[in-house]
Z-matrix of the N, CA and C atoms (Angstrom, degrees):
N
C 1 1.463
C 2 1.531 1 109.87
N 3 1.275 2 116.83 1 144.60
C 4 1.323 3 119.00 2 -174.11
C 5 1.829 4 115.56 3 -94.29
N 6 1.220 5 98.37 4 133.05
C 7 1.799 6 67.56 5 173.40
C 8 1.395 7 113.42 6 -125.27
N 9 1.371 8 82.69 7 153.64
C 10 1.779 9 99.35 8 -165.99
C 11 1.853 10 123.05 9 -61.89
N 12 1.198 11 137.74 10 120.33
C 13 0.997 12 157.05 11 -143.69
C 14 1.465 13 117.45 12 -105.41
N 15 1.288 14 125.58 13 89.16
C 16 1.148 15 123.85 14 178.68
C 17 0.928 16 142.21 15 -62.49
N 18 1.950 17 116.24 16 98.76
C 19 1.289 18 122.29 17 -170.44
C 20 1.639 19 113.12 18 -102.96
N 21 1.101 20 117.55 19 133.69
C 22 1.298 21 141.94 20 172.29
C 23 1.239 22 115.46 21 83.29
N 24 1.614 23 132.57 22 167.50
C 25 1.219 24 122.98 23 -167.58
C 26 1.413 25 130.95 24 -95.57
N 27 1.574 26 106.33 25 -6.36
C 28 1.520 27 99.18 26 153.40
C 29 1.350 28 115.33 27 -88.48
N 30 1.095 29 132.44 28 6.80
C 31 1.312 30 135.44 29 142.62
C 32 1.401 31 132.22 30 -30.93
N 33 1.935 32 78.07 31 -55.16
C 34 1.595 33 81.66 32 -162.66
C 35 1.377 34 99.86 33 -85.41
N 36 1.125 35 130.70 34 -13.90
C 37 1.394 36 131.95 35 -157.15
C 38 1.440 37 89.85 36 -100.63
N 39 1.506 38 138.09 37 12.62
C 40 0.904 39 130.75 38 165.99
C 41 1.709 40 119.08 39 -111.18
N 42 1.692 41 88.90 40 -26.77
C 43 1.578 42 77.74 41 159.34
C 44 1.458 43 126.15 42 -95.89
N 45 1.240 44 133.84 43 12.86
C 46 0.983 45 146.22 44 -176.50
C 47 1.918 46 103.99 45 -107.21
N 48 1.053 47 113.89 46 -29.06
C 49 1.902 48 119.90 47 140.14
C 50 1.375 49 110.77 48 -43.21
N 51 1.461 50 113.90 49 -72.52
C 52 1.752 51 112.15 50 -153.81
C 53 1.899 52 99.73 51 -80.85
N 54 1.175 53 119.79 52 4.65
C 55 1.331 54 108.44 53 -156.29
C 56 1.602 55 99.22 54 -111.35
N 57 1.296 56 107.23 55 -61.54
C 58 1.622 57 117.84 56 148.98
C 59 1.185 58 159.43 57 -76.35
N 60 1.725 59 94.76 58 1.67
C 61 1.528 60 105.64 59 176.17
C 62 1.578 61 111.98 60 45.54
N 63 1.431 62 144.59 61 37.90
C 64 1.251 63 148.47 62 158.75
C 65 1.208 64 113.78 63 -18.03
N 66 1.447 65 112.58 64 124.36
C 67 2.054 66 110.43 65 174.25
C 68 0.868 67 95.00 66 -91.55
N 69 1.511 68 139.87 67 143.46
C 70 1.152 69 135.15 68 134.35
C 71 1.073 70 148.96 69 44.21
N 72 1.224 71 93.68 70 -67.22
C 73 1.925 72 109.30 71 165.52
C 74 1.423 73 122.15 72 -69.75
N 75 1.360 74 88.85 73 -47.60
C 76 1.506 75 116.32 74 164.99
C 77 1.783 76 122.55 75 -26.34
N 78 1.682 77 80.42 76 -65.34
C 79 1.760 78 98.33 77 176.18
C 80 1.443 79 111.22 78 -41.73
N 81 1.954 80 100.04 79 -61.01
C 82 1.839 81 122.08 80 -158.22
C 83 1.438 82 72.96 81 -60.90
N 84 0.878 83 137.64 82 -100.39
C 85 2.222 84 143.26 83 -137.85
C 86 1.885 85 89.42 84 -32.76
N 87 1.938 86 108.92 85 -65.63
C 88 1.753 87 82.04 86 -170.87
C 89 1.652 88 120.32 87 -57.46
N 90 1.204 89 102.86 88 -43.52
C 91 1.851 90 102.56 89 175.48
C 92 1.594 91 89.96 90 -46.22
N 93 1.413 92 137.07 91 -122.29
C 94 1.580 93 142.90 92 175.77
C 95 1.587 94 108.87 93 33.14
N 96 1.530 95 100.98 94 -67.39
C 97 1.788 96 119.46 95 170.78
C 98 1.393 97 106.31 96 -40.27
N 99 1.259 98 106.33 97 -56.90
C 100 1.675 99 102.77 98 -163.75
C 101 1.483 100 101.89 99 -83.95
N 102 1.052 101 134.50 100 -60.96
C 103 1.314 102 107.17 101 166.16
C 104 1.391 103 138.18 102 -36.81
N 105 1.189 104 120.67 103 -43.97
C 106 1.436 105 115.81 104 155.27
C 107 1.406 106 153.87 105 -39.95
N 108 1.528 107 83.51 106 -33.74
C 109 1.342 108 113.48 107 167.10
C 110 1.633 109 116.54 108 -77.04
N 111 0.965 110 87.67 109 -47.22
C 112 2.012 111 87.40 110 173.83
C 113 1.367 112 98.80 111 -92.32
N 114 1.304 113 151.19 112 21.56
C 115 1.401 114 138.31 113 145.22
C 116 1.562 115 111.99 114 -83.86
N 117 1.430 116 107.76 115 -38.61
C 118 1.511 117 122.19 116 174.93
C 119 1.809 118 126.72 117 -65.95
N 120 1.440 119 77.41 118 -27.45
C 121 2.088 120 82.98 119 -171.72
C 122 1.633 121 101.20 120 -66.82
N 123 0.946 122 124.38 121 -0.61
C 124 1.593 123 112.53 122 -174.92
C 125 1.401 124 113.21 123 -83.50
N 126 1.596 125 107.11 124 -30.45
C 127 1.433 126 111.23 125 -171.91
C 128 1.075 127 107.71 126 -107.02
N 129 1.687 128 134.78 127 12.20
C 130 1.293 129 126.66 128 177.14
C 131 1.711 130 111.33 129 -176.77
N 132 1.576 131 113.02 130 30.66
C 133 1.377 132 113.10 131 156.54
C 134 1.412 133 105.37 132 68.33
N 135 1.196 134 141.09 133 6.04
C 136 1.692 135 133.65 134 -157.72
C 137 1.499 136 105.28 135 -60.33
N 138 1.360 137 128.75 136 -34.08
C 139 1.382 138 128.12 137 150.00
C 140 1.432 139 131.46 138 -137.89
N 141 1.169 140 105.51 139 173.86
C 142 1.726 141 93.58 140 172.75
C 143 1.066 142 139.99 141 -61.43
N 144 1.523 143 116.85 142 140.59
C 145 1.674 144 100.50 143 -154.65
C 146 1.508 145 91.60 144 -73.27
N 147 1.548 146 122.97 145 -37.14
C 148 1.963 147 111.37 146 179.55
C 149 1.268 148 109.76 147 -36.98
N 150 0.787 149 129.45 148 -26.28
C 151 1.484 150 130.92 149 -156.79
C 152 1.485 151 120.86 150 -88.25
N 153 1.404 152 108.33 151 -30.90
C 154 1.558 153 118.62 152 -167.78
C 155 1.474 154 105.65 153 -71.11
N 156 1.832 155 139.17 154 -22.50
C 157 1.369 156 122.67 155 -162.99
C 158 1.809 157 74.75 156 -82.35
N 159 1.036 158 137.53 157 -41.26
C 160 1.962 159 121.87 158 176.90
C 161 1.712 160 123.00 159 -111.26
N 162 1.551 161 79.06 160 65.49
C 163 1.633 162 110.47 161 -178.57
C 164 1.666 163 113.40 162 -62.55
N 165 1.189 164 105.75 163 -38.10
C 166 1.434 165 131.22 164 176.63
C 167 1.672 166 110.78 165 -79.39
N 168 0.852 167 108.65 166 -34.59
C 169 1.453 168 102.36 167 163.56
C 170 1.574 169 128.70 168 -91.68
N 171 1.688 170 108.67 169 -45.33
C 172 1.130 171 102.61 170 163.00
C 173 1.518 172 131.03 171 -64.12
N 174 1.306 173 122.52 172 -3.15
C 175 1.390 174 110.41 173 -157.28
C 176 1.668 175 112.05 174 -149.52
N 177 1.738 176 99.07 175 -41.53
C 178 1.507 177 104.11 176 168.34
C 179 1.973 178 116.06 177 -63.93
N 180 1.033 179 70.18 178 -63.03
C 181 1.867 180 99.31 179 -161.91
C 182 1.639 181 99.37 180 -59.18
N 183 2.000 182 115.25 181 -27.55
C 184 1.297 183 110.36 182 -161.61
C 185 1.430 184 98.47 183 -97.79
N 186 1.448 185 123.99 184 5.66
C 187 1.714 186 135.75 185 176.84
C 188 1.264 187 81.17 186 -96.57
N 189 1.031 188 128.86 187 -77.17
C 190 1.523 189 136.01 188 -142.80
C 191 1.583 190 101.68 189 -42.69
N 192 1.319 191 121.20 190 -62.90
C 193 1.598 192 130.93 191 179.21
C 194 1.216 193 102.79 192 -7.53
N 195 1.609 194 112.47 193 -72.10
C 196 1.561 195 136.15 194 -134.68
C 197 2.166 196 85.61 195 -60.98
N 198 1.405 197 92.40 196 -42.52
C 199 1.668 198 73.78 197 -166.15
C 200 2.014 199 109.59 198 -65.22
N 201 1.069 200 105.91 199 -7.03
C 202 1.124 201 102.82 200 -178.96
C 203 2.117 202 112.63 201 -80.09
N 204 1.235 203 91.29 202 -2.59
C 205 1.790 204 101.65 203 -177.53
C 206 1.660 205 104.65 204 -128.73
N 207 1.828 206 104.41 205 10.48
C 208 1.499 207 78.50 206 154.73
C 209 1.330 208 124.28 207 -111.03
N 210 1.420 209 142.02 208 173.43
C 211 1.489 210 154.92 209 -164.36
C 212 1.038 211 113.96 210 -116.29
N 213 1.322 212 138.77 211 31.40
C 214 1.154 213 156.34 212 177.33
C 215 1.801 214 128.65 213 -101.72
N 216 1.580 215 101.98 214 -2.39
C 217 1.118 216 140.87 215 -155.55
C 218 1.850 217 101.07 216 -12.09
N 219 1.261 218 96.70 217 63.41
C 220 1.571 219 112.54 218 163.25
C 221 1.845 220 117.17 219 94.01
N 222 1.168 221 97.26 220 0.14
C 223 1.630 222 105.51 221 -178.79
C 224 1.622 223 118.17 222 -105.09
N 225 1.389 224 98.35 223 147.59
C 226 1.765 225 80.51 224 169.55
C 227 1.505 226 97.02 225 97.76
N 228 1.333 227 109.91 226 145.15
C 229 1.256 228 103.53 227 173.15
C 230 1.558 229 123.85 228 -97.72
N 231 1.202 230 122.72 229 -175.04
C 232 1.276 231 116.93 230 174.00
C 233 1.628 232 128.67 231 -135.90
N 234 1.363 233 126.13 232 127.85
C 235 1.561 234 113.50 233 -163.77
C 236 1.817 235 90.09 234 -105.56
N 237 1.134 236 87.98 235 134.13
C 238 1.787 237 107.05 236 164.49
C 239 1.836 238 110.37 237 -84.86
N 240 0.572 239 131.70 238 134.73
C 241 1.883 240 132.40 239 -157.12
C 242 1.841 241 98.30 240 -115.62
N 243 1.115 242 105.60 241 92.08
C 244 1.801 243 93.83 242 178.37
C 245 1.693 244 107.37 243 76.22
N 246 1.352 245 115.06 244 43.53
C 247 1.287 246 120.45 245 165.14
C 248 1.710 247 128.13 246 -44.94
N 249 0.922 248 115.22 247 -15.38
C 250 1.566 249 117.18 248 -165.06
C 251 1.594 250 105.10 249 2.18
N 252 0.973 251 118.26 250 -118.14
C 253 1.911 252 115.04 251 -157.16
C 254 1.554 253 109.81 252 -69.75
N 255 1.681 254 115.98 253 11.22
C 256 1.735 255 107.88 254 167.51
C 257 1.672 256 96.39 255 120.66
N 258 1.140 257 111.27 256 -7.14
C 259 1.734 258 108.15 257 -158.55
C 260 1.403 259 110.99 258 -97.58
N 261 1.273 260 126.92 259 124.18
C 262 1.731 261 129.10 260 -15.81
C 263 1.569 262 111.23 261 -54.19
N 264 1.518 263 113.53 262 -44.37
C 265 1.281 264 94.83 263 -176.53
C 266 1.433 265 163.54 264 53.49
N 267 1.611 266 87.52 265 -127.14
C 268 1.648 267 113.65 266 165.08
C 269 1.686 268 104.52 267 -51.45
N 270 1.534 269 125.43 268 -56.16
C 271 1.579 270 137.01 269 -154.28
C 272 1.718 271 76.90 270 -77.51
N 273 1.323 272 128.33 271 -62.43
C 274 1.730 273 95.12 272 -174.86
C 275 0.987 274 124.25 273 -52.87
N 276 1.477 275 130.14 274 -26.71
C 277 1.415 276 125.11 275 176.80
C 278 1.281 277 118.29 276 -68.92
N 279 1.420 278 112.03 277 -44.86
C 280 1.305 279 119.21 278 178.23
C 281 2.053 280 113.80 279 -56.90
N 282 1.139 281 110.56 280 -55.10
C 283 1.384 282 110.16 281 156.14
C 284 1.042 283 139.58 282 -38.04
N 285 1.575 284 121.41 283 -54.83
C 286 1.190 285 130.07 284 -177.97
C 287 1.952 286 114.00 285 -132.28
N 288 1.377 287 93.57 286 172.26
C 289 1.696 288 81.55 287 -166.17
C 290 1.361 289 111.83 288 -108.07
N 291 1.918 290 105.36 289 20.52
C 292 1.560 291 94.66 290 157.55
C 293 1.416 292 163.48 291 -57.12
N 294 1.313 293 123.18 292 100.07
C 295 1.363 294 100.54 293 178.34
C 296 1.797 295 142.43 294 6.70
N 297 1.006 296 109.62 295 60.26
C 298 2.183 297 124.37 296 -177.32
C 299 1.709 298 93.88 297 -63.25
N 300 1.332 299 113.98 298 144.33
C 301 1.127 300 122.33 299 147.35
C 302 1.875 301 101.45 300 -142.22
N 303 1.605 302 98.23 301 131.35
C 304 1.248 303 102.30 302 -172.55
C 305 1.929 304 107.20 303 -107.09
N 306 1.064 305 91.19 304 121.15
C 307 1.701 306 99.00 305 -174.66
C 308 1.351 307 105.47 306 -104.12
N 309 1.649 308 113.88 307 117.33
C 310 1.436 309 114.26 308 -149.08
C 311 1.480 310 89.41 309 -136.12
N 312 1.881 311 163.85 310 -179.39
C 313 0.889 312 140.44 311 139.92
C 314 1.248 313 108.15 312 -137.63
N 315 1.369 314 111.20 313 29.15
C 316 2.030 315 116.74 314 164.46
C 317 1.586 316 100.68 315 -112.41
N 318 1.236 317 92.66 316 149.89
C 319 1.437 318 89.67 317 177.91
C 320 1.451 319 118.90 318 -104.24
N 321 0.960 320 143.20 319 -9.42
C 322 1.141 321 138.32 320 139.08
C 323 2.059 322 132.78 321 -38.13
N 324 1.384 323 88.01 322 -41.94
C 325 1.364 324 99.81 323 -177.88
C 326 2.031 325 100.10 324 -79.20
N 327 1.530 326 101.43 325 -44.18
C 328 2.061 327 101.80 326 170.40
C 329 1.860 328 102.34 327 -43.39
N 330 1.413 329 112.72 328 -67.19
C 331 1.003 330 107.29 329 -171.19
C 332 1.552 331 125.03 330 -54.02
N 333 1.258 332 123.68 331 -16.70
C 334 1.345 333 118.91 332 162.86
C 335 1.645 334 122.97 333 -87.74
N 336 1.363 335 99.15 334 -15.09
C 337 1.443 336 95.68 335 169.57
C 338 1.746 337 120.36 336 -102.07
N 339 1.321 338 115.62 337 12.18
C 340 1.298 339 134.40 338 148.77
C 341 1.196 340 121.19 339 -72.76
N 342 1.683 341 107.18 340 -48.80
C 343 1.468 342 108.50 341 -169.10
C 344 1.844 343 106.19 342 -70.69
N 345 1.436 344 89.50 343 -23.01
C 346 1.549 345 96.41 344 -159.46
C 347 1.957 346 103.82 345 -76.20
N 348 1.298 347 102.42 346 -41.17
C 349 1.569 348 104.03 347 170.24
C 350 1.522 349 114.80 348 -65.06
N 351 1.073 350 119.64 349 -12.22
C 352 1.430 351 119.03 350 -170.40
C 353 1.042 352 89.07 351 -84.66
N 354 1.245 353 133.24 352 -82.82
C 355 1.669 354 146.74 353 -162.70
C 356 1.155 355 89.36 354 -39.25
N 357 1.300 356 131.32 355 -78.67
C 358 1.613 357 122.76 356 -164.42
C 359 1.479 358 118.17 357 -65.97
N 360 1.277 359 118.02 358 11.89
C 361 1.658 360 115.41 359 166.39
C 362 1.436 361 103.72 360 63.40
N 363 1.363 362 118.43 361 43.42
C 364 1.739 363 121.90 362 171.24
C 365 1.199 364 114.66 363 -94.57
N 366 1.317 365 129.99 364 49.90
C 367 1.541 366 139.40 365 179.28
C 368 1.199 367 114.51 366 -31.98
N 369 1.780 368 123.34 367 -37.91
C 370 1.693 369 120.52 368 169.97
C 371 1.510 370 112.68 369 -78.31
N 372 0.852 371 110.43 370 20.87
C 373 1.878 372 108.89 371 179.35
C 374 1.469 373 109.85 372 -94.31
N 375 1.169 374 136.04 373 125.26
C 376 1.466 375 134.34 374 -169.04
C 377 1.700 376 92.10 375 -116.61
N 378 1.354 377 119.90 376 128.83
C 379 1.498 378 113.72 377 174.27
C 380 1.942 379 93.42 378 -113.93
N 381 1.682 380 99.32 379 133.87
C 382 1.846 381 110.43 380 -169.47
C 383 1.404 382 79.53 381 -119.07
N 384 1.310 383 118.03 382 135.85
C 385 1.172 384 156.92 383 165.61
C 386 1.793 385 133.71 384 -98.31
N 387 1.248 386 92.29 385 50.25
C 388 1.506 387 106.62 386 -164.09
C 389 1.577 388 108.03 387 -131.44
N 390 1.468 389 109.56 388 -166.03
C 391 1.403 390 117.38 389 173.27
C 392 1.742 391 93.87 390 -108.43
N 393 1.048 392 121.47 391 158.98
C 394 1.703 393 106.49 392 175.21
C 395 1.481 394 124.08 393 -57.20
N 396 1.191 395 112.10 394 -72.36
C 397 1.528 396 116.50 395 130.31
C 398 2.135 397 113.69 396 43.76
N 399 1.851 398 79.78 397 -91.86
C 400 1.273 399 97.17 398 -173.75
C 401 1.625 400 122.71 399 -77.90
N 402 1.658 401 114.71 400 -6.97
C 403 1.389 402 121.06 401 -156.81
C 404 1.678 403 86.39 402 -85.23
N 405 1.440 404 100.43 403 139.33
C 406 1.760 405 116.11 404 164.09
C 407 1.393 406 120.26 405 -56.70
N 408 1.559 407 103.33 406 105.60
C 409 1.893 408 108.59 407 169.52
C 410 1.576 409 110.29 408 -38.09
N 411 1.732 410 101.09 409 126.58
C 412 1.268 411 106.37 410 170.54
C 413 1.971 412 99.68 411 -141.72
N 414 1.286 413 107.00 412 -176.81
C 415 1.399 414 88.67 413 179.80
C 416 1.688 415 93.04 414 -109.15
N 417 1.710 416 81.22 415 151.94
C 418 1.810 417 91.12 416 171.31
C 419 1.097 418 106.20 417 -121.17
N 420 1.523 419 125.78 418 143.35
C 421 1.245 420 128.54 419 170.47
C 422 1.622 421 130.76 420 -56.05
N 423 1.895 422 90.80 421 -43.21
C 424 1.518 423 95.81 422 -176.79
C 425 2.162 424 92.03 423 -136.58
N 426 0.571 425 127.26 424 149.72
C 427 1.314 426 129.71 425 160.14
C 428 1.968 427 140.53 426 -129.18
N 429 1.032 428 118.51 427 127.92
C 430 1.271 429 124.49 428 -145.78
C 431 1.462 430 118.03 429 -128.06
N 432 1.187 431 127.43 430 123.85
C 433 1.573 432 135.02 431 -177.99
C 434 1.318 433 133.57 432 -141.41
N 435 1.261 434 123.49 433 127.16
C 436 1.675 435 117.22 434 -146.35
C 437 1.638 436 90.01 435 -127.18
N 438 1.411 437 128.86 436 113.33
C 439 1.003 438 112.06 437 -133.32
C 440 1.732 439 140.41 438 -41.56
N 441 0.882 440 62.41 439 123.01
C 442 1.870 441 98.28 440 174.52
C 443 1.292 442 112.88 441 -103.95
N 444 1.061 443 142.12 442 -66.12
C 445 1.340 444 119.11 443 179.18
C 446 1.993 445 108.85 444 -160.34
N 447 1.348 446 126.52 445 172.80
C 448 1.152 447 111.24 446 168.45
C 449 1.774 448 133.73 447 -51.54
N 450 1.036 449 108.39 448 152.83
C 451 1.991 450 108.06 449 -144.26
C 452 1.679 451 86.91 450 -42.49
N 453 1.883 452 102.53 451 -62.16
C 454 1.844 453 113.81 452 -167.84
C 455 1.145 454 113.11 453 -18.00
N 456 2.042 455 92.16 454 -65.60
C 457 1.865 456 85.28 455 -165.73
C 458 1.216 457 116.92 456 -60.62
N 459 1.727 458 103.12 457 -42.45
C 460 1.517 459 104.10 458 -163.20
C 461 1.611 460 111.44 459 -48.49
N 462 1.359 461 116.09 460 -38.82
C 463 1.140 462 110.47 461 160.96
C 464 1.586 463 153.20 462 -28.41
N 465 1.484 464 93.47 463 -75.55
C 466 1.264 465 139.91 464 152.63
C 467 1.893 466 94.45 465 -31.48
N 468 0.809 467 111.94 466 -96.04
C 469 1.339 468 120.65 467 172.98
C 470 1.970 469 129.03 468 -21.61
N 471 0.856 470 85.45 469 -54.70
C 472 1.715 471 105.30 470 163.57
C 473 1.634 472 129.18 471 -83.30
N 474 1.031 473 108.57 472 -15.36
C 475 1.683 474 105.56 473 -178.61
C 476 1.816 475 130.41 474 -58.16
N 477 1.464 476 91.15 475 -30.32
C 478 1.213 477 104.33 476 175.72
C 479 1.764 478 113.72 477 -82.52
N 480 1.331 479 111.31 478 22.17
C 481 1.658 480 125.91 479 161.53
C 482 1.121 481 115.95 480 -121.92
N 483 1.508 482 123.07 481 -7.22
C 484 1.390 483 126.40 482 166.26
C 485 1.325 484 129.78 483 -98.19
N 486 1.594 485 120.05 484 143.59
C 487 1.787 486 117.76 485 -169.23
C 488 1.416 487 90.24 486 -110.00
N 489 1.346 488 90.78 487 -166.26
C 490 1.632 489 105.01 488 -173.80
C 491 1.879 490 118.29 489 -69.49
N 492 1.638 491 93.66 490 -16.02
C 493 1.645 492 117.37 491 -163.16
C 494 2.094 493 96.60 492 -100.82
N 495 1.139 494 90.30 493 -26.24
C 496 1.786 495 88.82 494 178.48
C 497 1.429 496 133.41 495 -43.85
N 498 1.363 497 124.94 496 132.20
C 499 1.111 498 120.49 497 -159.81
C 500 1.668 499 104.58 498 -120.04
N 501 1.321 500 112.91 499 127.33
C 502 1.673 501 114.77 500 -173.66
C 503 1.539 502 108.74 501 -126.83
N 504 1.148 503 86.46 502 111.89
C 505 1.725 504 125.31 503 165.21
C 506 1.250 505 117.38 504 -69.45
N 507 1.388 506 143.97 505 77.99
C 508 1.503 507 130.73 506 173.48
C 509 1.353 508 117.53 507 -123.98
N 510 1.263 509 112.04 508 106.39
C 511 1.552 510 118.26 509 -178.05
C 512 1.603 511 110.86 510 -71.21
N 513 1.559 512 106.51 511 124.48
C 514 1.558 513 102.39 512 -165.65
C 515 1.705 514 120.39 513 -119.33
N 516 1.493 515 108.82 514 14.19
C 517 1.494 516 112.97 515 -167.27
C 518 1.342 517 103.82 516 61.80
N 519 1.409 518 89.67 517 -159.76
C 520 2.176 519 111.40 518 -167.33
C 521 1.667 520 77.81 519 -64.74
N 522 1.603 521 125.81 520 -62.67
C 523 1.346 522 95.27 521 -167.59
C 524 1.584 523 159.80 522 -90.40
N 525 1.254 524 93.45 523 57.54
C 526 1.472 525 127.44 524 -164.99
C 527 2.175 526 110.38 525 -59.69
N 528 1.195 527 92.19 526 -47.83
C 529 1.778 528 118.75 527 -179.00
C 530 1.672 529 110.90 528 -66.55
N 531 1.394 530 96.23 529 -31.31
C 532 1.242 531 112.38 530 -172.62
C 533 1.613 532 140.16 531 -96.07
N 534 1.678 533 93.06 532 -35.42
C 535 1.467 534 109.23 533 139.59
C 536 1.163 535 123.57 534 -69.07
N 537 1.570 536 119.48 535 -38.45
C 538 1.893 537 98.46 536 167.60
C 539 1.003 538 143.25 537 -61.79
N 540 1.736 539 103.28 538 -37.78
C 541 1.532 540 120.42 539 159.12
C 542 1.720 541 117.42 540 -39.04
N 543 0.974 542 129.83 541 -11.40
C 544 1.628 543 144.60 542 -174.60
C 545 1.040 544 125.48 543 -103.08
N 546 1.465 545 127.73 544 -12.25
C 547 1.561 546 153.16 545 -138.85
C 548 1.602 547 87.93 546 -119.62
N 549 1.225 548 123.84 547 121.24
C 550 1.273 549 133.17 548 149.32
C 551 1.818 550 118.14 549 1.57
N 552 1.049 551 147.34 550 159.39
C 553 1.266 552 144.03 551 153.29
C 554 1.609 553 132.58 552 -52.04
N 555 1.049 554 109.98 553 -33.48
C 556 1.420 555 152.30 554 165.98
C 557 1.271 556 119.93 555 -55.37
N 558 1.246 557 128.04 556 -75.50
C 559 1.387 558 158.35 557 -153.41
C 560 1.690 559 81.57 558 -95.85
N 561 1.611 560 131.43 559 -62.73
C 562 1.670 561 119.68 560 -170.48
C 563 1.969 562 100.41 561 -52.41
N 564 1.063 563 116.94 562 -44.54
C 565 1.679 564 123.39 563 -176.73
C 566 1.541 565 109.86 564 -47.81
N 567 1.216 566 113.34 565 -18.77
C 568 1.588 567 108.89 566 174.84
C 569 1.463 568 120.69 567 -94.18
N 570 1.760 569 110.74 568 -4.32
C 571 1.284 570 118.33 569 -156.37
C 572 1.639 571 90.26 570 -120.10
N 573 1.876 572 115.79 571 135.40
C 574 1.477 573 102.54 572 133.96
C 575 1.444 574 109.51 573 -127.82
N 576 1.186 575 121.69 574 -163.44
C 577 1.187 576 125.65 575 -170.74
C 578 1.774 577 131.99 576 -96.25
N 579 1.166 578 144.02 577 168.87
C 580 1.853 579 122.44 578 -163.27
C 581 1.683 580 94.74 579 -164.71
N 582 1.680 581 112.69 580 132.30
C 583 1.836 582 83.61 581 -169.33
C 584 1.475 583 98.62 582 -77.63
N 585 1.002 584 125.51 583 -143.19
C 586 1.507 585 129.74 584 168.59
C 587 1.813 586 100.31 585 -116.71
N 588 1.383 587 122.73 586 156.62
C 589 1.045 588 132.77 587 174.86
C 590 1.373 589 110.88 588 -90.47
N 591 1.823 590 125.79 589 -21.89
C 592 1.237 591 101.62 590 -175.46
C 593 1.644 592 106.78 591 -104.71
N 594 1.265 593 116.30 592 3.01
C 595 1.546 594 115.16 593 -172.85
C 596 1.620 595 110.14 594 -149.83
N 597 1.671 596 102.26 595 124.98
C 598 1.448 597 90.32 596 -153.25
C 599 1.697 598 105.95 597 -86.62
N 600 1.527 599 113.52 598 6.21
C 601 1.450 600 122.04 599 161.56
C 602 1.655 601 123.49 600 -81.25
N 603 1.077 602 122.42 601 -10.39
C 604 1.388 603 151.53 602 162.33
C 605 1.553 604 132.00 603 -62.58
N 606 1.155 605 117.16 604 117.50
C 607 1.629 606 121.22 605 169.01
C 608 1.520 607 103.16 606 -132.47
N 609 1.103 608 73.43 607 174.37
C 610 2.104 609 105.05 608 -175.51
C 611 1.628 610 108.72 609 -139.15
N 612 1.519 611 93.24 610 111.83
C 613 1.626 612 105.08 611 170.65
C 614 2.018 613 105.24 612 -64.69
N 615 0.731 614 72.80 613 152.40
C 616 2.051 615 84.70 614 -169.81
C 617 1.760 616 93.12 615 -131.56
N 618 1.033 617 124.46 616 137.86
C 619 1.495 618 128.95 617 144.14
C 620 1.612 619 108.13 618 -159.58
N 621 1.258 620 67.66 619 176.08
C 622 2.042 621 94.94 620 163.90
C 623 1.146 622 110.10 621 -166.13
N 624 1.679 623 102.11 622 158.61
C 625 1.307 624 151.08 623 -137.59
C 626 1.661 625 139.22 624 77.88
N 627 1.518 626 101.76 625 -148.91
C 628 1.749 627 103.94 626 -171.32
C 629 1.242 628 108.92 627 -124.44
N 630 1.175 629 112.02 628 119.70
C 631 1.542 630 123.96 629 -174.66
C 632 1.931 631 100.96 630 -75.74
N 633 0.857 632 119.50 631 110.54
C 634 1.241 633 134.11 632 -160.91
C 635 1.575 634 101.66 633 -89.34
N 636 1.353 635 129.99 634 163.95
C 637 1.097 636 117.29 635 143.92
C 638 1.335 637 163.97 636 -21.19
N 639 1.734 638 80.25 637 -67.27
C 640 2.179 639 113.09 638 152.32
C 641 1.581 640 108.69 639 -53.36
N 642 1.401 641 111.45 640 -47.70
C 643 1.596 642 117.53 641 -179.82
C 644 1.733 643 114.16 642 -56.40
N 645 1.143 644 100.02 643 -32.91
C 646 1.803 645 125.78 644 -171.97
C 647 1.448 646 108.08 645 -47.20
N 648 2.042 647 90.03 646 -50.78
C 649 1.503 648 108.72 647 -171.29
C 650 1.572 649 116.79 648 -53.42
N 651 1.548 650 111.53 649 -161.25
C 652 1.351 651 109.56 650 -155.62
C 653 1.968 652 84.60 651 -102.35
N 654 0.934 653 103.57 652 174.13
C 655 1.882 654 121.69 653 -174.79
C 656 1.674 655 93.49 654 -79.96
């Protein structure tokens, strides 16, 4: 089956209508988001400026997906891995009323995603101010990273926040197939593959479970 590819931005803002039914508020916070975001990129790059005339596609609509592929069906919290400007983030929070903690380690980029939860009245949004590294193991239900770093480390790096029930979201471009193919034997068994809805060169590694120690090891 093919899946359909969201081109242009009332597009996306239309599938992001029929998919989430947005209240109101809902709407004002993503409109708010996106403006913010292109008021902010001047003083600190938060995305590409190509990108902003299909802001809504690249960035709303391409966060938004992920909650539609996680299994967590609203519980549990969720860590964003190298959040810089909220993405997925902020748009999961804004969507849904899970527990976000955004682990960011510039400070420039924390302070906009403070300012940005404040303004939008996202009281469950936790902004961590660290290197990953240093942030206190907690468990996450689902966990998510838009690049952040190569699949290994990113891995490698995160396991000790994942249980056996954890659900991982990692949007990987064209080379999604290819970084898994590289991944231990172990560590590939938790992963399959998802295309992306906003780019038809695009996938998203999907898994679950807990990368264990033994899992850590070599294939």
């Amino acid at each position: 089956m093919t899946t359909k590819i969201l081109d242009g931005e009332e597009m996306a803002r239309g599938w992001i209508g029929e998919t989430f039914a947005p209240t109101a508020r809902q709407w004002d916070r993503l409109d708010q988001f996106a403006a913010m975001l292109i008021a902010a990129n001047d003083k600190q790059n938060l995305i590409s400026a190509s990108t902003i005339p299909n802001l809504w596609v690249r960035h709303i609509a391409d966060s938004a997906q992920l909650l539609l592929l996680d299994n967590a069906a609203g519980e549990g919290s969720w860590l964003d891995l190298g959040s810089g400007a909220g993405l997925p983030g902020l748009v999961v929070a804004i969507l849904s009323e899970r527990p976000v903690g955004l682990i960011e380690s510039r400070k420039l980029r924390c302070g906009f995603l403070r300012d940005a939860a404040r303004e939008m009245g996202l009281g469950h949004v936790e902004v961590i101010e660290a290197p990953l590294e240093r942030v206190e193991t907690r468990a996450a239900a689902t966990i998510s990273a838009r690049a952040f770093a190569p699949l290994d480390k990113l891995i490698d790096l995160s396991a000790r926040f994942s249980t056996e029930s954890t659900r991982w979201l990692l949007p990987k471009g064209r080379n999604a197939v290819k970084e898994l193919a590289l991944l231990p034997q172990a560590w590939q068994n938790l992963f399959h593959v998802e295309q992306s809805l906003t780019d038809a060169d695009s996938q998203i590694l999907v898994g679950t479970g807990q990368v264990t120690g033994e899992k850590r090891g070599k294939a």
